[in-house]
N, C-alpha and C positions, 0 to 999 in steps of 0.2 A: 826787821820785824821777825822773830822769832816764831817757829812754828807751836804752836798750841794742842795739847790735847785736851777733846773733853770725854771725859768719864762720866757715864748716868748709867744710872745705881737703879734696877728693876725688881719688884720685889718677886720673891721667889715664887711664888703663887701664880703670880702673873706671865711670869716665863713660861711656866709649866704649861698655862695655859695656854698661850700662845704657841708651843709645841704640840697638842692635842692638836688644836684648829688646824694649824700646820700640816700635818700626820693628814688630817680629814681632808683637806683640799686636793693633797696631791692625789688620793687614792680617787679622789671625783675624778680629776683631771687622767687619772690613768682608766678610770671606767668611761671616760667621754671621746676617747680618745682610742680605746677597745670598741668601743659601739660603732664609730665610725669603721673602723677598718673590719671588723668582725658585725654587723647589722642582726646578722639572723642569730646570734646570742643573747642572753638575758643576765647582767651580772647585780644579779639582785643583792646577792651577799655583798658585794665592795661598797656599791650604795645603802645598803643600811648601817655598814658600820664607818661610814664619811660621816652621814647624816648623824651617827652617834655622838662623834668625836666633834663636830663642827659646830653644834647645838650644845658643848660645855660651857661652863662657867664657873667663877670661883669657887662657888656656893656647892657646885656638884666635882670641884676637885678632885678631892678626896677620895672619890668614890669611883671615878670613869674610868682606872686601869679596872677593877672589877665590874663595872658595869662593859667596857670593853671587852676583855674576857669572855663574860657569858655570851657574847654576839655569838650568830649558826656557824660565821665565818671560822669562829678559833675549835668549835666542835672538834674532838676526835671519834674515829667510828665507832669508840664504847657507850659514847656521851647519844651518839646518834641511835645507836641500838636498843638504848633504854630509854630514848624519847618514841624511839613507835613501839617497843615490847611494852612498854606500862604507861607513862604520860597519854599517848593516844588512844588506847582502849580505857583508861579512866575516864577519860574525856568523854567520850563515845558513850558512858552510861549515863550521861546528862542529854536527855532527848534534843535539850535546843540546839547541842551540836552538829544533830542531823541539818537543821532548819541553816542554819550557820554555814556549814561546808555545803549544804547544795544551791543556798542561794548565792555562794560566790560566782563569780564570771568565770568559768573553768573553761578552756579550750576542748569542746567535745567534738568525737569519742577520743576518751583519752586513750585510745590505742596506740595514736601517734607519738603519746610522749612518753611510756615505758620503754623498757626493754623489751623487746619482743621473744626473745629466750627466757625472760622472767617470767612472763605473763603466760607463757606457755606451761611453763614449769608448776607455776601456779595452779592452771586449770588443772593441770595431768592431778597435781598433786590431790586437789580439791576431788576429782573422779573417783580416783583409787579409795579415799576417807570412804566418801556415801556408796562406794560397793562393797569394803569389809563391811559397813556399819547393815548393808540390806544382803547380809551373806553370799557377795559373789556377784549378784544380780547386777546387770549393766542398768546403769542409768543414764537417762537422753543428757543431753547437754547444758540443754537449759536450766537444767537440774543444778551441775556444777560450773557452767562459767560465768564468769562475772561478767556484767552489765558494763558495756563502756560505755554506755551512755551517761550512765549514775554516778556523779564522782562522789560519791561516799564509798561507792563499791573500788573506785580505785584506791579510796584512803584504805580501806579494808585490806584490800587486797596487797599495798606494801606495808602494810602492817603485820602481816599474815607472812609474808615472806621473810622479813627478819625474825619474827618468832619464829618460823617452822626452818631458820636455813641450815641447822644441822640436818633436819632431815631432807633436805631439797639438794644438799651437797651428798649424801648416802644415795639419791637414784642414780639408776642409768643414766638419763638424762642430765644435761650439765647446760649452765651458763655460759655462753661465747660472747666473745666479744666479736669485732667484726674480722678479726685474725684467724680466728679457731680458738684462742686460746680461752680456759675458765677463769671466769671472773666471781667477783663472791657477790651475795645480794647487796652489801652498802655499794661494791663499786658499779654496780650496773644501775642503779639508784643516783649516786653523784654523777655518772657520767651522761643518763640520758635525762635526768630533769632535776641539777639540782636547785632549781628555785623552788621546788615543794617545801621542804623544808622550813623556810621561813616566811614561806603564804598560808601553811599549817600550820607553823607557831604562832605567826602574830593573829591569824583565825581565831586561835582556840583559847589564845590568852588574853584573860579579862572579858571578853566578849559573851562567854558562855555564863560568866556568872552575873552578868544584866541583863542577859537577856531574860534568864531562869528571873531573875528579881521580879522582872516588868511581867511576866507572864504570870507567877502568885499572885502581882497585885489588880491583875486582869480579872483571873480566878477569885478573888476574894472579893470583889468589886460586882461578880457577877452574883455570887451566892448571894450578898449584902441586898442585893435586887430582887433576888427570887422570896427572899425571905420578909420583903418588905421592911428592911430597918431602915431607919436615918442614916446616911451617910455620914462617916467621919473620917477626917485624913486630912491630907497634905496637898495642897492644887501647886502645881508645878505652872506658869506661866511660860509661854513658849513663845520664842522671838519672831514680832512681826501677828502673830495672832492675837485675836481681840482678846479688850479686856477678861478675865475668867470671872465666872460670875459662884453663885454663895455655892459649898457641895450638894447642898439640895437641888439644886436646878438643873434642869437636862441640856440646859442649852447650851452648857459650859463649854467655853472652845480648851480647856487646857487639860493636863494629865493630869488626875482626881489620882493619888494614892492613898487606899483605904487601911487605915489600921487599927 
């Protein structure tokens, strides 16, 4: 009896995809596997971009070396410098993003998770401003240091330090690392918390413009009341709550959007 070969013919799509998945498991298995042996780290970035790669399908083929790509993981520090110089402070002019980043679970005071040469740097920086700006005059602390309590004020605050770190590298004072040596703002940034990055990405994307949605249609809902009109809109049914009843009725258990 003669040995046999069999050839099965896959199609190319499917390969591909099965190479994606591939890609995504092992990078779990290398973050599951880091956690054990390293516990007190957090590798957020390898796990979101598994969970990228592992959740493919044919349908999104085409697309997941570039949806790939854009993951925090393949960032380089120009891509990361113009996501907190402009992305974040754009963001920050939509109030709901206050409401948004403070009600996340931040580990407070985030003094723990900066640089503590950054944050230093920071305040000094912050002092010198509102004394040119008050001709000279010292001002108390409170004045210029940031709140660690308030993680807005930390988002600020490394927001503030990659805009200003031409001028934060021009003082006396300098960034260390735990050697002596200077290090720039992104590196003292990646090295002591880089899971910011993509807990302020995926915070502030998408989320801020539902949030702003639901809050106009709170606001318009309210005037719609004060002014005594009939209500008109859209009843959203929500799972597991009772039936909603007609928009004129107060008793309605569902989400009324007025328009």
């Amino acid at each position: 009896m003669s040995n046999s070969l069999l050839i099965v013919y896959i199609p190319k799509e499917n390969a591909q995809l099965e190479d994606c998945v591939a890609v995504g498991l092992i990078l779990q298995q290398i973050s599951n596997e880091l956690k054990l042996r390293m516990p007190q780290l957090i590798f957020t970035l390898i796990d979101d971009l598994a969970s990228t790669l592992m959740a493919s399908d044919v349908a999104s083929l085409h697309t997941v070396k570039e949806i790939a790509l854009k993951q925090i993981f393949f960032w380089e520090p120009r891509r990361r410098r113009i996501f907190w110089i402009h992305d974040v402070p754009k963001a920050l002019e939509n109030h709901a993003a206050d409401l948004i980043i403070r009600t996340h679970g931040w580990i407070l005071p985030w003094n723990s998770r900066i640089h503590q040469g950054l944050l230093n740097e920071m305040n000094a920086y912050r002092r010198d401003e509102e004394e040119r700006k008050n001709g000279g005059v010292k001002v108390k602390p409170e004045v210029y240091k940031y709140n660690v309590h308030d993680p807005l004020q930390y988002v600020k605050c490394i927001s503030g330090a990659y805009t200003h770190a031409d001028k934060l590298k021009a003082r006396v004072g300098k960034i260390l690392d735990n050697f002596g040596f200077e290090v720039t703002v992104d590196e003292a940034v990646q090295e002591n918390d880089p899971e910011l990055f993509i807990v302020l990405y995926k915070l502030l994307r998408g989320r801020i413009l539902l949030l702003s949605m639901l809050i106009r249609m709170t606001i318009g809902l309210v005037v719609a009341r004060l002014q005594g009109r009939r209500r008109t809109g859209i009843i959203l049914r929500m799972p597991g709550a009772p039936p909603a009843l007609q928009p004129g009725d107060n008793k309605s258990y569902a989400i009324f959007f007025p328009c």
